[in-house]
Backbone bond lengths (Angstrom), bond angles and torsions (degrees), N, CA, C in turn:
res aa  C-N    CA-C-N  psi(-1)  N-CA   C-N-CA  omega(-1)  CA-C   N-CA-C  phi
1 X - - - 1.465 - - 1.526 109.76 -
2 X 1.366 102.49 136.06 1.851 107.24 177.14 1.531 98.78 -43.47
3 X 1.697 126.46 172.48 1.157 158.98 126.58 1.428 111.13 -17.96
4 X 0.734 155.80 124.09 2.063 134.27 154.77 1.832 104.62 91.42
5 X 1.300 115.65 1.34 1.975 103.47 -150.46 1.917 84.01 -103.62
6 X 1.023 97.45 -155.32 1.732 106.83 -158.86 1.964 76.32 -162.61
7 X 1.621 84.33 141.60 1.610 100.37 -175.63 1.544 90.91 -70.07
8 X 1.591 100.49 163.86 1.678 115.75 -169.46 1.597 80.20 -152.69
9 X 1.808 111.69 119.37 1.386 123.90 -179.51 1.771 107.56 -98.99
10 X 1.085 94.54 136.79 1.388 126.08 -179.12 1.806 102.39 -24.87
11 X 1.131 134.00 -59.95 1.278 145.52 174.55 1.677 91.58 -54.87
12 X 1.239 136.39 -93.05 1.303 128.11 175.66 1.730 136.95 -21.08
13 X 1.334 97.77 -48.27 1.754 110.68 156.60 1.448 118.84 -37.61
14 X 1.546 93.56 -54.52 1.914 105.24 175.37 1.343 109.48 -12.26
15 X 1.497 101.21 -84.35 1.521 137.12 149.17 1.554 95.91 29.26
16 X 1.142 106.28 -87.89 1.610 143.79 -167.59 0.858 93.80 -34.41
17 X 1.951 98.31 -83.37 1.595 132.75 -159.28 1.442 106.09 -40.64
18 X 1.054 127.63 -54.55 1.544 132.83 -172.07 1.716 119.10 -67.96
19 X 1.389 92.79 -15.99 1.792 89.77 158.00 1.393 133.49 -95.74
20 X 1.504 106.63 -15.89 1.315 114.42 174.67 1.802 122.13 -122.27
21 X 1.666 110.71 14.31 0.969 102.32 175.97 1.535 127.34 -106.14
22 X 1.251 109.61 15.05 1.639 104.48 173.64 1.874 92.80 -103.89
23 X 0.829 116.05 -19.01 1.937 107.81 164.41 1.254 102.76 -62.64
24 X 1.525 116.35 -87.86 1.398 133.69 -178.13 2.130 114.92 -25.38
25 X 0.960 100.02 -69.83 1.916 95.11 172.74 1.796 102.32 -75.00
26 X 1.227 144.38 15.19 1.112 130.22 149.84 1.526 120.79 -104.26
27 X 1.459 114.51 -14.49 1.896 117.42 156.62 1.123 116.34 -78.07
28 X 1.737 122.93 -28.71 1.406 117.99 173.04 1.429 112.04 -87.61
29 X 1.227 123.65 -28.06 1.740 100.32 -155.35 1.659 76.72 -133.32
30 X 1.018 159.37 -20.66 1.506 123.29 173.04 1.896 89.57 143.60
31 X 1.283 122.04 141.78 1.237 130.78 134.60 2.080 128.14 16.87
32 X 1.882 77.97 -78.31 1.556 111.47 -172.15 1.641 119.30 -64.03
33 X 1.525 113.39 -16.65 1.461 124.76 173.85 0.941 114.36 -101.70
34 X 1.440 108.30 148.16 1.715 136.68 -172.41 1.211 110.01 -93.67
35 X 1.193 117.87 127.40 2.042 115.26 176.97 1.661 81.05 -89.65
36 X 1.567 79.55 155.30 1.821 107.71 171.86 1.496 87.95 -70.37
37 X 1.520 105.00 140.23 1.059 125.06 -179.90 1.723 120.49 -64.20
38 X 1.884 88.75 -39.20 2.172 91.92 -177.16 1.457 91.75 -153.10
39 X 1.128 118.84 120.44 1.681 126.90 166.61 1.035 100.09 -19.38
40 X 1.753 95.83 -73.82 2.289 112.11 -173.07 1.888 92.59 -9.28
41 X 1.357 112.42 -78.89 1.827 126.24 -163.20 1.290 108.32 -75.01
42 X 1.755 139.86 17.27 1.296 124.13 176.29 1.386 132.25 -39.76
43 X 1.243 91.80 -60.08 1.484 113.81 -174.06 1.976 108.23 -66.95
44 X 1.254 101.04 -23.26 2.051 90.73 157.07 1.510 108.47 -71.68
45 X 1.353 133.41 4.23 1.324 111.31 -153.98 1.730 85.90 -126.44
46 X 2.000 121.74 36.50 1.300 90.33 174.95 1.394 115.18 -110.69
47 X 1.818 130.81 -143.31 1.263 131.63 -123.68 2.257 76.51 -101.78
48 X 1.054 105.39 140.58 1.077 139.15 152.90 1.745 92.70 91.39
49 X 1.288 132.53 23.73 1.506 127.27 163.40 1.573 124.25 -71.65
50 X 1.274 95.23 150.82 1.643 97.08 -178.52 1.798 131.62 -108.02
51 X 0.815 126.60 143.94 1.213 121.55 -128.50 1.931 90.12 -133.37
52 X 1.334 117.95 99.18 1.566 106.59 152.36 1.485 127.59 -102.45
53 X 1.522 123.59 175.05 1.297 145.43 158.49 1.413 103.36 -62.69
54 X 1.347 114.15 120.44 1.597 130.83 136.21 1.389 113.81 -135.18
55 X 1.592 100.34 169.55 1.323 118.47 -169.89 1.413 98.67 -101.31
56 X 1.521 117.31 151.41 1.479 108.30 -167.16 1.432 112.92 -105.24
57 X 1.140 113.60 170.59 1.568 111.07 -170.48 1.134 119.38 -82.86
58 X 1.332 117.73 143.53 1.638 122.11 -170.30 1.655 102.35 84.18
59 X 1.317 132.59 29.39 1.660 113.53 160.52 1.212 113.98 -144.28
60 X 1.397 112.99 157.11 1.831 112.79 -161.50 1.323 86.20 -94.34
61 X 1.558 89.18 162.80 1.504 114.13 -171.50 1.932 122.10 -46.30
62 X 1.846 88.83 -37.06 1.348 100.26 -173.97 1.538 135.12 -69.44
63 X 1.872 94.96 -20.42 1.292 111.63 -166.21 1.801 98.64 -127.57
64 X 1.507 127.91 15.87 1.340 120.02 -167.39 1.643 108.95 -100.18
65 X 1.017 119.05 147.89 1.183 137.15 -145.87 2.045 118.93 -123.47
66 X 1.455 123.08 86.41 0.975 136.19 -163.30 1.436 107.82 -22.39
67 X 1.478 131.25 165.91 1.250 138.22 167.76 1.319 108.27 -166.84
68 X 1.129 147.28 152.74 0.936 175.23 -121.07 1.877 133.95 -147.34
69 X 1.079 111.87 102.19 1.999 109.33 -144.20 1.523 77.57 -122.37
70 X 1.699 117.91 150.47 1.452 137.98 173.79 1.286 96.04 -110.00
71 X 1.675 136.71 140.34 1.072 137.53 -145.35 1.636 99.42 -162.32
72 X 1.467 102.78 19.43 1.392 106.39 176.91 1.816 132.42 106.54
73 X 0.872 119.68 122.37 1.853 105.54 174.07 1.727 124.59 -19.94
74 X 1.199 107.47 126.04 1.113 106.29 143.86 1.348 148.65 14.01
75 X 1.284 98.64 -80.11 1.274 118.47 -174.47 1.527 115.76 -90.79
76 X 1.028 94.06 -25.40 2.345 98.58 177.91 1.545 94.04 -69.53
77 X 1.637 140.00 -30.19 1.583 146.83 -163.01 1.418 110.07 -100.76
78 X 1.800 96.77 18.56 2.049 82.80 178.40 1.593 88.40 -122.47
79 X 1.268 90.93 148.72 1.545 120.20 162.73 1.456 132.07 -84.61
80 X 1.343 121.52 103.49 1.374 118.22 179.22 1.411 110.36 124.23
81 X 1.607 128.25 161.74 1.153 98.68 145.98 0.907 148.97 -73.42
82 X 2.015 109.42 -37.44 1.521 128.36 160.19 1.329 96.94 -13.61
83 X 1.261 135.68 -83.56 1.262 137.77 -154.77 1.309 123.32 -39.41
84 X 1.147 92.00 -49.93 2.149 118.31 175.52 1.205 78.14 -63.21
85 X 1.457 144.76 -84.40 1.401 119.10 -125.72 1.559 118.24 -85.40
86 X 1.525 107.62 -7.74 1.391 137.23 173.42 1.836 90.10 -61.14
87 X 1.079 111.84 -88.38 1.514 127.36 -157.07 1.588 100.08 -45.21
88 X 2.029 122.22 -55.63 0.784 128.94 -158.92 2.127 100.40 -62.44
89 X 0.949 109.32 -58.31 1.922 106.49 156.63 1.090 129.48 -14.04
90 X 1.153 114.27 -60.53 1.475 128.76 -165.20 1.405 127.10 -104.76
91 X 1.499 109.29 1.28 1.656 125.39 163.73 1.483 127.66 -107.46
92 X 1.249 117.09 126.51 1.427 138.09 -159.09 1.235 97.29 -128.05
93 X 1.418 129.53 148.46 1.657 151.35 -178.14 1.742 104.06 -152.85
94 X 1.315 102.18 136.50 1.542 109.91 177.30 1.599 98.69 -150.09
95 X 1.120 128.21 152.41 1.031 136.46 162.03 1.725 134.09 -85.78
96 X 1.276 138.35 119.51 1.437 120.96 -163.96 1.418 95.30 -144.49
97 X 1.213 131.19 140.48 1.467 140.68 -145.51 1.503 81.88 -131.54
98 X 1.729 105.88 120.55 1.231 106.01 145.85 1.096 141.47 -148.53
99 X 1.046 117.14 55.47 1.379 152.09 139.73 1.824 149.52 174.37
100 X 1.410 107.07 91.90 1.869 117.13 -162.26 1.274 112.20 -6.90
101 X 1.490 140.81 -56.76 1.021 142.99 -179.23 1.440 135.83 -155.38
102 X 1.232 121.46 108.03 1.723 136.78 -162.43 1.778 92.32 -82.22
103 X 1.583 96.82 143.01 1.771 101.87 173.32 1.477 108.15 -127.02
104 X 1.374 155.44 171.88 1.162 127.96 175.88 1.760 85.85 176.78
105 X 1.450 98.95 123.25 1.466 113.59 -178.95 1.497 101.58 -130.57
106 X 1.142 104.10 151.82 1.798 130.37 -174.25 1.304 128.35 -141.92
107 X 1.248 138.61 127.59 1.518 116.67 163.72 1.674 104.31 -125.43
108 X 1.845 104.37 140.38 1.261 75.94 -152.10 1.992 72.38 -121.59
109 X 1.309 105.25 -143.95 1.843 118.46 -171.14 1.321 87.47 -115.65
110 X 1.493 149.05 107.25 1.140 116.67 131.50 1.549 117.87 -134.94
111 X 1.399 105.34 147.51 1.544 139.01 177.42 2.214 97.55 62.77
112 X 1.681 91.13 60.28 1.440 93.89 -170.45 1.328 139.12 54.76
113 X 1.314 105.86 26.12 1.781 116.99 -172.67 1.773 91.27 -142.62
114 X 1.535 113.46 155.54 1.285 111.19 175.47 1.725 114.17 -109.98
115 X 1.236 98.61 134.19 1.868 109.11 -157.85 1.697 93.54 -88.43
116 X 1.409 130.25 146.25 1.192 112.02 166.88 2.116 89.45 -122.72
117 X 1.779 87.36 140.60 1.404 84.42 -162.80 1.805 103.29 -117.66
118 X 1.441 111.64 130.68 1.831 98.50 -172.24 1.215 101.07 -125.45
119 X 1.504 139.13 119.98 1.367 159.65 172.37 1.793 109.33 -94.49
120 X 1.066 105.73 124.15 1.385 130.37 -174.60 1.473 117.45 -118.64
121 X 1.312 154.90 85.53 1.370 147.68 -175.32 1.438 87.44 -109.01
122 X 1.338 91.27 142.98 1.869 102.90 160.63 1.892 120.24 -153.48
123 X 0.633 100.07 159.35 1.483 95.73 -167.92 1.915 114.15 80.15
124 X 0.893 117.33 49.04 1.781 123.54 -162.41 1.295 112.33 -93.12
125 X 1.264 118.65 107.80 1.533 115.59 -163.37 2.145 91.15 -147.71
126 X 1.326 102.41 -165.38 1.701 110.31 -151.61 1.436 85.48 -149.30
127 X 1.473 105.48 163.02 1.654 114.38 160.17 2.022 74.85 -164.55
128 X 1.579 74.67 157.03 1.960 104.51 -172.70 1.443 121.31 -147.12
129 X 0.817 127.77 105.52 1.008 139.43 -167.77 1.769 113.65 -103.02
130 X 1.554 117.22 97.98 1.376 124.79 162.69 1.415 119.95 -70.65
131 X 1.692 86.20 117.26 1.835 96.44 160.05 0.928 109.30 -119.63
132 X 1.395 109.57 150.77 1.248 140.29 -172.32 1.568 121.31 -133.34
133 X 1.168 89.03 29.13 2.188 104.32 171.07 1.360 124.51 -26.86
134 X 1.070 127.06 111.60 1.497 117.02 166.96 1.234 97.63 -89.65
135 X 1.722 108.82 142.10 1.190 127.23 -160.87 1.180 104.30 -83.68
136 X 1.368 146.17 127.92 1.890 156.14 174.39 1.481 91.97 91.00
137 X 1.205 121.26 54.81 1.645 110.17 -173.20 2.225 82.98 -137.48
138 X 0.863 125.19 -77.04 1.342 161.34 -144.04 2.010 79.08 -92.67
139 X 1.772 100.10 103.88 1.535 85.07 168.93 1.966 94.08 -140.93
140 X 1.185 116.33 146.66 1.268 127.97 -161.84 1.940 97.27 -80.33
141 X 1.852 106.87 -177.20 1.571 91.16 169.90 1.544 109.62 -107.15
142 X 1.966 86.52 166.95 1.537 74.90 -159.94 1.279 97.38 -84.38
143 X 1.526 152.14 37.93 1.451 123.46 -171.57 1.969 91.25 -121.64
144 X 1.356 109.50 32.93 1.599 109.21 -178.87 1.524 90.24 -88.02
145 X 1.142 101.75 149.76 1.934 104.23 -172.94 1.579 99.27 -113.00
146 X 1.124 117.84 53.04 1.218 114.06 169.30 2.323 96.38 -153.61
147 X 0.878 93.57 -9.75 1.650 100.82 173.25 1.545 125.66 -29.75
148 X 1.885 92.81 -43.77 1.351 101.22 -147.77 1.341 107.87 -94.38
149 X 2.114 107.12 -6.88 1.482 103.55 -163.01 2.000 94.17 -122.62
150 X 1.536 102.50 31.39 1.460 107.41 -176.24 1.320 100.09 -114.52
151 X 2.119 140.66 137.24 0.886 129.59 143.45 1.693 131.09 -111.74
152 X 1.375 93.85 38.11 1.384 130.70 -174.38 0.786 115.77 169.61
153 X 1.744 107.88 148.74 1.807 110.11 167.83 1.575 98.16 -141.55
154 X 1.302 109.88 168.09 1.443 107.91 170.34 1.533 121.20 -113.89
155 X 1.528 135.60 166.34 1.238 132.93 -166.78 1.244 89.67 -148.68
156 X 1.878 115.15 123.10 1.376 109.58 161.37 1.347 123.70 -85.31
157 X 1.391 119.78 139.19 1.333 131.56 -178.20 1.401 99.95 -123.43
158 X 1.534 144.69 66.27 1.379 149.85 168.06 1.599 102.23 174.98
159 X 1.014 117.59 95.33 1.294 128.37 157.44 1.649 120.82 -103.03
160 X 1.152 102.60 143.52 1.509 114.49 168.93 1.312 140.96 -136.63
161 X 1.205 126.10 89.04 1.620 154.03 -171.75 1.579 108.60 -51.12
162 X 1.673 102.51 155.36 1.577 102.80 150.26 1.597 99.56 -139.44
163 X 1.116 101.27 151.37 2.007 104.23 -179.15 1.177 126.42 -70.54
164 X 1.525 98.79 -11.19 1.738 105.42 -170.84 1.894 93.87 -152.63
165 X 1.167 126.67 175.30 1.326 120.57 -164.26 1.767 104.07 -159.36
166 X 1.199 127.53 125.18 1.437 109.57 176.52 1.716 113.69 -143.78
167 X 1.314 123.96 106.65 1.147 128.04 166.51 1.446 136.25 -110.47
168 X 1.475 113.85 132.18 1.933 115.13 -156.99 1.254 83.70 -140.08
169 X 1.345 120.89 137.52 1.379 166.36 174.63 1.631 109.88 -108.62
170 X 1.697 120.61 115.28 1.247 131.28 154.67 1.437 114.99 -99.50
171 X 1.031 129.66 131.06 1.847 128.14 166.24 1.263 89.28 -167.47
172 X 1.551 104.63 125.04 1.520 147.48 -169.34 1.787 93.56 33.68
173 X 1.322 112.25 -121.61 1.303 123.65 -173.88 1.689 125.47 -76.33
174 X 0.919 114.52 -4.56 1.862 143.99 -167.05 1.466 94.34 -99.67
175 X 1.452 91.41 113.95 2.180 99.69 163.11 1.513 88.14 -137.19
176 X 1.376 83.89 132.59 1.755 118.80 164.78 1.239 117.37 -118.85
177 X 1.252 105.28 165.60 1.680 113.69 -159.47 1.741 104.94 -160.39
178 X 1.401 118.21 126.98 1.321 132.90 -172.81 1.519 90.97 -124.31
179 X 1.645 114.81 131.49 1.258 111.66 165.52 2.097 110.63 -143.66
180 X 1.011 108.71 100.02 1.366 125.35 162.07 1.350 134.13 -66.38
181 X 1.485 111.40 102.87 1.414 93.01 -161.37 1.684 99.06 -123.42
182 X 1.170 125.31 56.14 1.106 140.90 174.45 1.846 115.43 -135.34
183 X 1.549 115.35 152.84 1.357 98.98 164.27 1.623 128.98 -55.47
184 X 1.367 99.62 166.12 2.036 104.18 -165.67 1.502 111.06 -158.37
185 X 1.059 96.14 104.25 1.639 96.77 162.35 1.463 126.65 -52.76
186 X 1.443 117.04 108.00 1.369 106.73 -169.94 2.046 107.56 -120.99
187 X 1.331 87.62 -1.63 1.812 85.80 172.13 1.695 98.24 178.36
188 X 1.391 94.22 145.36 1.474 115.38 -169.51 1.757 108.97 -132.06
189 X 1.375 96.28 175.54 1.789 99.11 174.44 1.764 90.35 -153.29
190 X 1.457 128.04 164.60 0.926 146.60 -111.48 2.052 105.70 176.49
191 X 1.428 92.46 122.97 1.105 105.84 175.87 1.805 126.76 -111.37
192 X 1.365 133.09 96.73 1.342 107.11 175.02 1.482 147.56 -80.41
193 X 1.272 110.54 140.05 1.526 113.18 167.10 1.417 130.77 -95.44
194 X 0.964 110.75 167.91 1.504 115.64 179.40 1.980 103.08 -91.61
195 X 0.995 101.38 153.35 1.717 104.27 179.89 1.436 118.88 -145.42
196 X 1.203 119.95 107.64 1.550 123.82 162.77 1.417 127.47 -68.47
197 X 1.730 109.92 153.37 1.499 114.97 -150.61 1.861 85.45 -72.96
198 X 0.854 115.98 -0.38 1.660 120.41 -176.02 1.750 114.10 -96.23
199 X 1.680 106.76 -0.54 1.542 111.99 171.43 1.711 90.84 73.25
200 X 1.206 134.71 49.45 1.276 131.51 171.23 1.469 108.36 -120.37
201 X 1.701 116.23 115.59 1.537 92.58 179.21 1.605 117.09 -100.32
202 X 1.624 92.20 175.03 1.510 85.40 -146.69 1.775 92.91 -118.00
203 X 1.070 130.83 -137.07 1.643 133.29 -173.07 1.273 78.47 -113.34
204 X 2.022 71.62 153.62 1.874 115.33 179.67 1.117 91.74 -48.80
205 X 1.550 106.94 149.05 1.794 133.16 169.76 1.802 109.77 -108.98
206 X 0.867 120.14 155.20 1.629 123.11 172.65 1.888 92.10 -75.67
207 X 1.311 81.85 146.66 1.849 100.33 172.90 1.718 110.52 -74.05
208 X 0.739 111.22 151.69 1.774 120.21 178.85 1.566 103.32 -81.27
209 X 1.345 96.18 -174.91 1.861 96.08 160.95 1.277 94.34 -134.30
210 X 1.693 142.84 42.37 1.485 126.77 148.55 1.819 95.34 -131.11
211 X 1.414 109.49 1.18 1.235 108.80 166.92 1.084 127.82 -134.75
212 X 1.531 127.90 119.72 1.278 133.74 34.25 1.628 95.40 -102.31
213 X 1.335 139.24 -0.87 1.179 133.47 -159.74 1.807 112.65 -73.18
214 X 1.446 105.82 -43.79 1.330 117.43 -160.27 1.618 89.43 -103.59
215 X 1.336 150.33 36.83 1.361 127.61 -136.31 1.515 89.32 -117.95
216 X 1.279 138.22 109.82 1.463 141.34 140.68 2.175 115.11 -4.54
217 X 1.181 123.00 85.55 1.352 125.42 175.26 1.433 89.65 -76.36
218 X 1.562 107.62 157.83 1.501 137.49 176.66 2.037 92.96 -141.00
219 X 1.128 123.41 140.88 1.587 149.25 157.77 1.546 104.77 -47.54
220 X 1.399 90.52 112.67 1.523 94.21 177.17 2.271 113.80 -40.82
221 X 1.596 97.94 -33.81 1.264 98.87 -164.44 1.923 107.93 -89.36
222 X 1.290 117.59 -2.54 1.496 117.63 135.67 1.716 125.97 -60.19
223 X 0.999 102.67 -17.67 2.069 97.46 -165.00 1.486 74.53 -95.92
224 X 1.431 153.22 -37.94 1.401 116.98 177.70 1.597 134.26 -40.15
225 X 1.533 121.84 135.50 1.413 101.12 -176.96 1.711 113.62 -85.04
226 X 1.115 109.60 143.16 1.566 116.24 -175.05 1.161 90.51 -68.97
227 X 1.430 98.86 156.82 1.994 118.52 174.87 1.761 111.93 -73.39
228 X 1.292 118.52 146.00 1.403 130.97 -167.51 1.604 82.91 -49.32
229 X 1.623 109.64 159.54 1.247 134.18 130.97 1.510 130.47 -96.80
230 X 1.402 112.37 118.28 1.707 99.61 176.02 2.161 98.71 -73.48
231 X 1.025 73.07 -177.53 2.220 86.13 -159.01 2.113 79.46 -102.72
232 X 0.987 122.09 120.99 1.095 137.33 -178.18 2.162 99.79 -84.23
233 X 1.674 88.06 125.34 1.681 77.57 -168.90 1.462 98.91 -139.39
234 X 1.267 115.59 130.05 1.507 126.17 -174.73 1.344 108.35 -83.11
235 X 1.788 113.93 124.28 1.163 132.97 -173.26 1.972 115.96 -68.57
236 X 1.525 102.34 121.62 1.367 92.26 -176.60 1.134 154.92 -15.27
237 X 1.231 175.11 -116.82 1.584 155.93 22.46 1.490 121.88 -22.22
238 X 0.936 100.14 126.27 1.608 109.94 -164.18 1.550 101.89 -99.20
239 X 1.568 129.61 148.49 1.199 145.94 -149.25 1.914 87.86 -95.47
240 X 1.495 118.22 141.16 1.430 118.04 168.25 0.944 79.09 157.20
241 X 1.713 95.95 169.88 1.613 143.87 -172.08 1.820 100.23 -67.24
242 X 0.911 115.74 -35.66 1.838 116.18 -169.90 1.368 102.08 -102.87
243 X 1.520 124.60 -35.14 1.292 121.09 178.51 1.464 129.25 -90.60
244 X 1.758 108.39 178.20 1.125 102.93 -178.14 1.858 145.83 -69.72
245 X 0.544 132.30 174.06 1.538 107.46 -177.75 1.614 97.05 -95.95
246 X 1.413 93.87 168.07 1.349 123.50 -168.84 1.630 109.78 -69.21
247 X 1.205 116.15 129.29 1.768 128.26 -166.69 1.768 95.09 -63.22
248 X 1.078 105.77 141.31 1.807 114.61 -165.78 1.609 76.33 -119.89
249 X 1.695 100.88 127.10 1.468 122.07 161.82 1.365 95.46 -55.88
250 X 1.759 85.36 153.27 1.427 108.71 167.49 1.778 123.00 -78.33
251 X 0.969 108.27 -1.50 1.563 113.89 -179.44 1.827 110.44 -78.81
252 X 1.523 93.04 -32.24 1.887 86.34 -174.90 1.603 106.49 -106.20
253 X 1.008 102.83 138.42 1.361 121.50 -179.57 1.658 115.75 -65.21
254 X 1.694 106.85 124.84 1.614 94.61 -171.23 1.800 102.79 -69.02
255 X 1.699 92.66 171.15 1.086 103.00 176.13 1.847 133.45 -46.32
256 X 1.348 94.07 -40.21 1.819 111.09 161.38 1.223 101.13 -17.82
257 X 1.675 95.45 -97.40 1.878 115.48 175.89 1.140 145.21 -22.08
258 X 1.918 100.38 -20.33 1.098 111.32 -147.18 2.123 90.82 -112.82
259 X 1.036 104.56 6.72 1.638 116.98 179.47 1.361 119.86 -84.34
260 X 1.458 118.94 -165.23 1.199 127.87 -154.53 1.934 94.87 -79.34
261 X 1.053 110.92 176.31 1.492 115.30 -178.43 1.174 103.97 -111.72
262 X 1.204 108.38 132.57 1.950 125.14 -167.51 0.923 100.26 -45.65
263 X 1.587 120.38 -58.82 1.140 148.35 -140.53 1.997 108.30 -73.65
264 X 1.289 116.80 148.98 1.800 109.09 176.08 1.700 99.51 -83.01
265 X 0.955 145.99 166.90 1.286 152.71 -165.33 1.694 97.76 -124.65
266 X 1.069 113.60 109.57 1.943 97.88 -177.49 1.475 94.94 -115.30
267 X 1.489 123.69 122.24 1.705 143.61 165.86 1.178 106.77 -83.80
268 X 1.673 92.75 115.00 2.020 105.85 -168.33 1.531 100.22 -55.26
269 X 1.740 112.90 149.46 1.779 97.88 165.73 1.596 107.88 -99.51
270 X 1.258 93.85 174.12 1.378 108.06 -175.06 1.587 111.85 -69.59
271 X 1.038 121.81 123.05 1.493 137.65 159.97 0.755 138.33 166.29
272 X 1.668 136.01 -140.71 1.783 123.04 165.77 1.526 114.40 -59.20
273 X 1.994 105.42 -55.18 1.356 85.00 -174.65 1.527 139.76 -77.06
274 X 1.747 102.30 24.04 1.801 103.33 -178.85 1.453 88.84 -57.36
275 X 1.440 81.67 179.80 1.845 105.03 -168.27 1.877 84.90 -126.69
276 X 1.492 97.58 135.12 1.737 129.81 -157.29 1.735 83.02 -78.21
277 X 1.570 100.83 149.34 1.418 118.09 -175.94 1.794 90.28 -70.97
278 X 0.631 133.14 -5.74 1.604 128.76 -179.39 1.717 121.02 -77.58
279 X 2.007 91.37 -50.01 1.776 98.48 158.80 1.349 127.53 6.82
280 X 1.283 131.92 107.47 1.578 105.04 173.46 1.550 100.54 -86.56
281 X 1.495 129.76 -24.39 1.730 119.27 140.26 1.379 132.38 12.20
282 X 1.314 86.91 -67.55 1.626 104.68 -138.05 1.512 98.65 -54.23
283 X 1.237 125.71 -12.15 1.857 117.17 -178.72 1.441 93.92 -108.10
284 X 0.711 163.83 -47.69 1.667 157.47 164.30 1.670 127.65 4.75
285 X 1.167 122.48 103.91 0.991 115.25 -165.13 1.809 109.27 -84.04
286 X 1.893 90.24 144.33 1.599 87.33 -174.17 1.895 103.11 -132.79
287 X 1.380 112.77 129.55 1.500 119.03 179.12 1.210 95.74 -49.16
288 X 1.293 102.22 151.11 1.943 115.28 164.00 1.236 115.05 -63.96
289 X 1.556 129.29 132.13 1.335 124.13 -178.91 1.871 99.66 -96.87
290 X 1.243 104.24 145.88 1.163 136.13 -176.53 1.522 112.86 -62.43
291 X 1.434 117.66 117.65 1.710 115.79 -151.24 1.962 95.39 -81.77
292 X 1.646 90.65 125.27 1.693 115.23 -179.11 1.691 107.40 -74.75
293 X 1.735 98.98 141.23 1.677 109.91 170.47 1.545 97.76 -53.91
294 X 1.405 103.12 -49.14 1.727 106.89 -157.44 1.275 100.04 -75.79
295 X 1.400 126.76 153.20 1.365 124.69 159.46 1.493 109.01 -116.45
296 X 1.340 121.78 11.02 1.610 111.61 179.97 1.640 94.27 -73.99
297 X 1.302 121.85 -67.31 1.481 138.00 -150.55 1.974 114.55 -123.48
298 X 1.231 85.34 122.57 1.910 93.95 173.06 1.412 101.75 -53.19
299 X 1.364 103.26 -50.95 1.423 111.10 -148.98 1.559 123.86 -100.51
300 X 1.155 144.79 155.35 1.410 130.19 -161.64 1.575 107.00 -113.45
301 X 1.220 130.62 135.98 1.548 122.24 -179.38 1.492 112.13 -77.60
């Protein structure tokens, strides 16, 4: 930690990290590599992990936007030994250093104050891992609950570390300071396969251009599932002298409803002027008219 700085926690750094790290791993390592999305999750993001499609939480179907979840090594998700001894063959790791120490400063706008941001990597080196899969050879297990709704996944084989890690934050009078002094995955690359609903993988796929590049990250500590809720349910009204009475289904009609009809009921008489079973009238309800002095005429000219 700087001289004068105030600790800056790993979750807070994020912060930072996410404004300056798709610049920063595309001046050092190329275009084609992915920065780890959040320090917090580095270490999900290393050399031989596998990588699926989900949709993220909180967006409708119409407008939601792919992302990309690490779901563990490789090798803990295969079935068999064949599989193990398939994979274990055909993977190679070497180490190649290219370059002792990356520096990378920023100042950026945020929440109307100006942040000054200083990135420090040192120790910057690679490991790679060649596969060479034969396709229907290499099949995963089937009791992963996400198998059946994947037709690809990806596995990074290019990771790139630094041995030590240092991030300090200026905005107005406030200096912070992040210091990592362990190895760190700070950018990877990624190979795809093809995948059957049977967990069988299949041959390399061409890379997209919104995947893995453009890919929506979610916090490793969102993909945990929250603990059940029981449904909280308020205990009846109980029948007695002090209490309330008992809740009357909605199917029977209260007693109110169930009375005489406001209304006078008038039975057409027999003659010319009944009204013909055809009437669309004839069920229409009509208020009682108010008994007239006159009896020639209802109505007044």
């Amino acid at each position: 930690m700087e001289s004068g700085a105030e600790s800056l926690g790993l979750g807070e750094a994020d912060a930072s990290w996410e404004l300056i790290r798709d610049k920063v791993i595309e001046e050092r390592f190329g275009p084609t590599v992915v920065p780890v999305p959040f320090l917090e999750d580095a270490a999900s993001y290393d050399l031989l992990t596998v990588l699926i499609k989900k949709p993220p939480l909180g967006q409708s179907l119409l407008r939601r936007q792919r992302c990309l979840v690490p779901v563990g090594p490789l090798e803990n998700l295969l079935h068999g030994a064949t599989a193990a001894r398939e994979l274990t063959h055909c993977t190679r790791e070497y180490n190649a250093r290219v370059r002792g120490e990356s520096r990378y400063e920023e100042t950026r706008l945020v929440g109307g104050a100006l942040r000054h941001i200083r990135l420090t990597m040192a120790g910057v080196h690679k490991k790679v891992a060649f596969l060479v899969l034969r396709p229907g050879v290499v099949t995963l297990r089937p009791d992963l609950p996400w198998l059946r709704t994947q037709s690809s996944l990806y596995v990074i084989y290019e990771v790139f570390y630094c041995s030590s890690l240092s991030l300090a934050t200026l905005q107005g009078a406030e200096h912070r300071s992040l210091q990592l002094e362990q190895p760190l995955p700070v950018a990877f690359s990624c190979l795809k396969f093809a995948l059957s609903s049977k967990g069988v993988l299949g041959s390399q796929k061409p890379m997209g251009h919104s995947l893995p590049a453009k890919a929506a990250w979610v916090r490793m500590a969102m993909l945990e599932a929250p603990a059940p809720t029981v449904p909280l349910q308020l205990p009846l009204p109980k029948d007695g002298a002090g209490g309330r009475k008992r809740w009357r289904p909605l199917g029977r009609p209260s007693r109110t409803l169930a009375g005489k009809w406001p209304f006078k009921r008038h039975r057409p008489r027999l003659g010319p002027s009944t009204t013909s079973l055809g009437d669309p009238d004839r069920h229409s309800m009509a208020l009682p008219l108010l008994e007239s002095t006159t009896a020639e005429s209802d109505t007044e000219e």
